[in-house]
N, C-alpha and C positions, 0 to 999 in steps of 0.2 A: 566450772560449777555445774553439779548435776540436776535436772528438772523432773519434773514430774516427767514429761515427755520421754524419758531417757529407760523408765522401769515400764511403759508400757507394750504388747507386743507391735510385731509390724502393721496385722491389718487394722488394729484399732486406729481410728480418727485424730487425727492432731492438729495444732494451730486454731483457726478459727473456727472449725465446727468442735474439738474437741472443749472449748472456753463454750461455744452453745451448749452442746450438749449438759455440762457441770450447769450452766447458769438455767438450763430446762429443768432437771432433774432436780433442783435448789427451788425453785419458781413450784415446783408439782407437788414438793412435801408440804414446802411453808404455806403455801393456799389451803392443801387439803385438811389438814391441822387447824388452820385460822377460820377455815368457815367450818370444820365440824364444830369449834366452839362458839362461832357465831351462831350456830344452828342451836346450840344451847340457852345464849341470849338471847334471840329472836324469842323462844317462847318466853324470856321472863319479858322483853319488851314489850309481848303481845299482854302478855298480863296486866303490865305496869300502864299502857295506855288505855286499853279497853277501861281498867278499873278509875282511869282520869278522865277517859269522857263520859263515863256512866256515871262520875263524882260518888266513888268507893274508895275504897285504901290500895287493896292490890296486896300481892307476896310483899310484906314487909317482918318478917319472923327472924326467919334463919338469912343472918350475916346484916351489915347494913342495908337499909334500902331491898331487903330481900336476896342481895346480889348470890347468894348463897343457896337461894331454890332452886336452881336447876341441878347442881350437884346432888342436892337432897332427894328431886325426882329422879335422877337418874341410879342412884342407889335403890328407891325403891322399886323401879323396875328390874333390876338387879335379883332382889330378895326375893319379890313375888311370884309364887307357882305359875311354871309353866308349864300351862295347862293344855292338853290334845283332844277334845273331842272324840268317841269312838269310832264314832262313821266317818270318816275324812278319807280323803285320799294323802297317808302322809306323807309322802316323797313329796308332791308337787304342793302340800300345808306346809311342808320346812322348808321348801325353794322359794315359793313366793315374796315374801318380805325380801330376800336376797335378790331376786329377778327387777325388783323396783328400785332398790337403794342403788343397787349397783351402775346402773346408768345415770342415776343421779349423781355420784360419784365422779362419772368419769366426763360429764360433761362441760366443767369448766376448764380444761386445759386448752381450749384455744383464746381465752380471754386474754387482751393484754392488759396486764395490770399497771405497765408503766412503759414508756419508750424501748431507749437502750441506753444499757451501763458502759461508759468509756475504761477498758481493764487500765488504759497508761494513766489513771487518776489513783489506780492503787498500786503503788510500785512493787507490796509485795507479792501481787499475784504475778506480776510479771518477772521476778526476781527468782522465787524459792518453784512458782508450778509453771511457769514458762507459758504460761496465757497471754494472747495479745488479740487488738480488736475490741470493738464493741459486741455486745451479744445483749437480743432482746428479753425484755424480761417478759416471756412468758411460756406457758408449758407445749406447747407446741405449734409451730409457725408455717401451719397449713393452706396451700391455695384454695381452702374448701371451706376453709372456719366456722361460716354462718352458715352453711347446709349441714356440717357433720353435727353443729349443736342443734340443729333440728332436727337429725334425725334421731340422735340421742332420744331426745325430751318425746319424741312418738316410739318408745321401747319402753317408756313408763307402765304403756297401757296393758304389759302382759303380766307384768309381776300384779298388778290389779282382778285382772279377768281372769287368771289361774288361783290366786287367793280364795276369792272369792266362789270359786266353780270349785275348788277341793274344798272349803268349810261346808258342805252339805248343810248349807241353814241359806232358808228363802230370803230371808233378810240380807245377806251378802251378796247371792246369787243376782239379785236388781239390782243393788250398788254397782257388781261387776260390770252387769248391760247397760245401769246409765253409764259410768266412766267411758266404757268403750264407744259408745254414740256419741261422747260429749268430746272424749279426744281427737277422732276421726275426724267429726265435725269441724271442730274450733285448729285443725293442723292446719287448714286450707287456707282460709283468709288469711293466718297467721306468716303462712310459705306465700303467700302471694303478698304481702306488706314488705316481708322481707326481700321479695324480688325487687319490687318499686324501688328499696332503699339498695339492691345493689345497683339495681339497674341506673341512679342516678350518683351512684360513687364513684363506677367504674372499676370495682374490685370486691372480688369473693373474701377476700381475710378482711378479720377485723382491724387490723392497721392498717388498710390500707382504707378502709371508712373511716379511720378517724381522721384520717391526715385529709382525707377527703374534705371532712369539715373543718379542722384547722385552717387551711386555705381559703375558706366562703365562709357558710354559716352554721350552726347545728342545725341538723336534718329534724328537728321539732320544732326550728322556726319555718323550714323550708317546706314541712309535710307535717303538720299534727293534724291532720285528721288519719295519717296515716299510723301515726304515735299512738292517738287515742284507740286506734282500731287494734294493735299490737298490744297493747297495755288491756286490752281487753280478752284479747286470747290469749297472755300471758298468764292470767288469772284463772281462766277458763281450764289452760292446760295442767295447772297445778292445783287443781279441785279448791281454789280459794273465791270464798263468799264474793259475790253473789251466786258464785257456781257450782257447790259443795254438794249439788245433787245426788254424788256417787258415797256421800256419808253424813248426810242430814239425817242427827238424833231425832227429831220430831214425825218421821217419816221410816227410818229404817234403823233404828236402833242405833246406829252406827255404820252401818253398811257395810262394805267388802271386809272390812276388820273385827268386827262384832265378836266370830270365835277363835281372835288371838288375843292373849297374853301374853306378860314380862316382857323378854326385849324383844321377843319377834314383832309385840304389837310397838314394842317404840323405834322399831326399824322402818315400819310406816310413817310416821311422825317425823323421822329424820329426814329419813326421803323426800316428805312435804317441803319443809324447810330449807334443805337441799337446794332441791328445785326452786323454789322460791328466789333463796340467794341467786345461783348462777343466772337464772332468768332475769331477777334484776339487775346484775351486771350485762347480760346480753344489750338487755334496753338500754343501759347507760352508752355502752360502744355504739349502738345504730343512731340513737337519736340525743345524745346529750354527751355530744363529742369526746366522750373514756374521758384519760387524764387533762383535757384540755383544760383551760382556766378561763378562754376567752370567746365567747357566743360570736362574738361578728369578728372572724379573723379577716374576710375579703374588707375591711373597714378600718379595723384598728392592730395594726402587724406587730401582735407580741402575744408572746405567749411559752409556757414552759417547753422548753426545747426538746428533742425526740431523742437526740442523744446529749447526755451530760453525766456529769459526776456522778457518786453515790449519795450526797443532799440531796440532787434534783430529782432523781430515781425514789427517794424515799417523800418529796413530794408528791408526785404524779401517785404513786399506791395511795397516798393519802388521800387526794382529790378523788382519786378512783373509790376506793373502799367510804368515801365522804356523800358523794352520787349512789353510791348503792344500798346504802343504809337510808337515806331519801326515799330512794322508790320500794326498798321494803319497809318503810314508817306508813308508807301511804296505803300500799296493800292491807297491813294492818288495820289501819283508820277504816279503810272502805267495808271490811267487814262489820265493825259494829255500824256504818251509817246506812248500807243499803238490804231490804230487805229481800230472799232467794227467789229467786225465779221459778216458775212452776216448769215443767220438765218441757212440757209444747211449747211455756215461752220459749226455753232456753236451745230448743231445735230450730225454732221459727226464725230467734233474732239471728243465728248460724247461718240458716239456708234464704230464707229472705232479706234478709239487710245485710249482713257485715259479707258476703262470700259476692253480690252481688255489686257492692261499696267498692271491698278492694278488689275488683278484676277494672269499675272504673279509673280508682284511683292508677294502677297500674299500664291501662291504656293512657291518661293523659301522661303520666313519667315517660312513656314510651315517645309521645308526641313531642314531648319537650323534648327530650334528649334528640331526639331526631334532628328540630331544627337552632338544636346548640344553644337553648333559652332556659340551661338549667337553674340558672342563678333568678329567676322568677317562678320556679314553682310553686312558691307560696301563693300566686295568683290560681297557678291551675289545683289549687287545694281548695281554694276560695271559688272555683269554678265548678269544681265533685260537688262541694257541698251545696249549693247553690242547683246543680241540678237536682239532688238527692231532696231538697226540701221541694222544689217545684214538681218534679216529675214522680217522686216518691209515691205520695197521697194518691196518683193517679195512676196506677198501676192496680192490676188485677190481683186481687190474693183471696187467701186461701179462706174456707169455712171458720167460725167462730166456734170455739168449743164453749162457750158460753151462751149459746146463740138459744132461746128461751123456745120450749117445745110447749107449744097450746094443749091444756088439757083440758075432756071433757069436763063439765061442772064447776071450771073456774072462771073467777066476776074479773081476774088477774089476766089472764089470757086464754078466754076460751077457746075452744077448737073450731 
């Protein structure tokens, strides 16, 4: 009986990297498909909750429950004039939105979305395509995982700064300079959290952090101040409130987007959300153990297996895609409950607190691992913090930009 294997040529792959490859290539459409429509939902969900804790109604018109406004907005981006500006530079006005979306795109394929599928649990892939092995489910299973999606997510910031520097309007051109200072910035601490957390796995891919914490415990019980600190330049990285400096209406119109239209301007928008997503699955793998189901694995020895059937496979996506809609509910929330930072705070808390925070945090993980006491770093997080509130306040910084100038003739502070 003839297999698949049988019609392909000599030098193509076969066996077990040939069953990877199909189950990569399977893993890379279905995700990019399932969050570009998530990225649809995420804005009615942002709508639907902003409008429930502001106690409004929200999109509730077209379809039930609204569920039907994003097709509606996306239509009417569709129809609507797209508009160019005279003076632009237009080659690098049509690239821009493409410069940005596109490494949004491509940055979730080293996410694992679930263990690995055992192929002798479905006889007919072994039967008619001559597939054997387990093969992981996810789109690429790189020794580098958590640096290449970092460095992804700091290639956002050209499609931004070239936008914005071709629209020939003031108001974009500052959106472009804060995003650019605000990404550079917030990459540091961001790469130095991420160090900490491999440096305390002992592996560059993201299964190999998960299984990390399957074994012990989630790295948010083990290290949240280092969670909170990641969670914080996640936000930062994806211009999401409190951080929206590079397109705060009250301030800049809109900012590096101001003179797009139709779907170039909603190719920004995608991008955001995009990023969003994949970032919050990032967070889910480093600190809230991916598909895991069980917070104290060194304690309680159970939990959904790494390799099993196609049930347990389509758990593990579940839990995964369950955890990620989690920490984008909360990005959500945090935008209507915190209010923007002013552009010096949002440098200051950058270069003084958080870059200074995680280079401690990153020496004690150092320390610990050193002398084999990983399994109590929740102490040495309890010990950052602890110096951070004592020795913090005591530290030299910088001038007040509020700091109140004496003027002649006043009874307020004369000179």
């Amino acid at each position: 009986m003839q297999t698949l294997t049988d019609y392909l040529p000599a030098w193509f792959p076969t066996g077990p990297s040939l069953a990877q490859l199909i189950a990569s290539v399977a893993v890379v459409v279905l995700a990019l498909h399932v969050i570009l429509g998530a990225c649809a939902y995420a804005i009615w969900l942002e709508r639907r909750l902003s409008a429930w804790m502001q106690d409004r109604v929200g999109p509730n018109r077209v379809g039930p429950w609204g569920l039907l406004q994003p097709i509606a907005d996306g239509l009417k981006f569709f129809l609507k004039e797209d508009y160019t500006p005279t003076n632009v530079d237009r080659s690098l006005f049509t690239m821009a939105p493409a410069l940005l979306a596109i490494p949004s795109l491509i940055g979730f394929v080293i996410i694992p979305w679930g263990g690995a599928l055992d192929l002798s649990t479905l006889p007919i892939i072994g039967k008619e395509l001559g597939l054997t092995g387990a093969v992981k489910i996810v789109g690429a299973d790189v020794n580098i995982g958590v640096v290449y999606m970092l460095a992804i997510a700091s290639l956002s910031v050209y499609g931004v700064a070239l936008g914005s520097w071709a629209s020939n309007n003031k108001f974009a051109f500052l959106g472009g300079l804060r995003a650019s200072a605000q990404i550079i910035s917030y990459e540091i601490p961001m790469g130095v959290c991420m160090l900490a957390v491999i440096l305390m796995s002992g592996s560059f891919t993201p299964g190999g952090i998960i299984a990390g914490q399957q074994e012990h415990v989630w790295n948010i019980f083990q290290q949240p101040l280092t969670a909170v600190l990641f969670y914080t330049c996640m936000l930062a990285e994806t211009n999401r409130l409190p951080f929206d400096l590079a397109e705060c209406e009250s301030e800049l119109v809109g900012g590096y987007h101001t003179e797009y239209s139709s779907m170039r301007f909603a190719l920004f928008f995608l991008a955001e959300y995009f990023n969003m997503i994949a970032s919050s699955a990032l967070f889910v793998v480093l600190f809230l153990g991916g598909w895991s189901v069980n917070p104290f694995g060194a304690f309680y020895h159970w939990d959904l297996p790494f390799v099993g059937s196609l049930p347990v496979v389509v758990a593990q996506i579940g839990v995964m895609a369950g955890k990620t809609f989690l920490v984008v509910s909360l990005g959500i929330a945090l935008r209507w409950t915190l209010p923007r930072f002013r552009f010096d705070q949002l440098m200051r808390l950058a270069w003084e607190g958080m870059i200074p925070t995680a280079l401690l945090i990153l020496t004690c993980t150092a320390v610990f691992v050193y002398f084999g006491i990983v399994q109590w770093m929740w102490v040495g997080s309890l010990l950052c913090l602890s110096i951070i509130w004592f020795v913090g306040p005591r530290l030299p910084k910088s001038a007040s930009p509020n700091a109140k100038i004496g003027m002649i003739g006043s009874r307020f502070s004369p000179a």
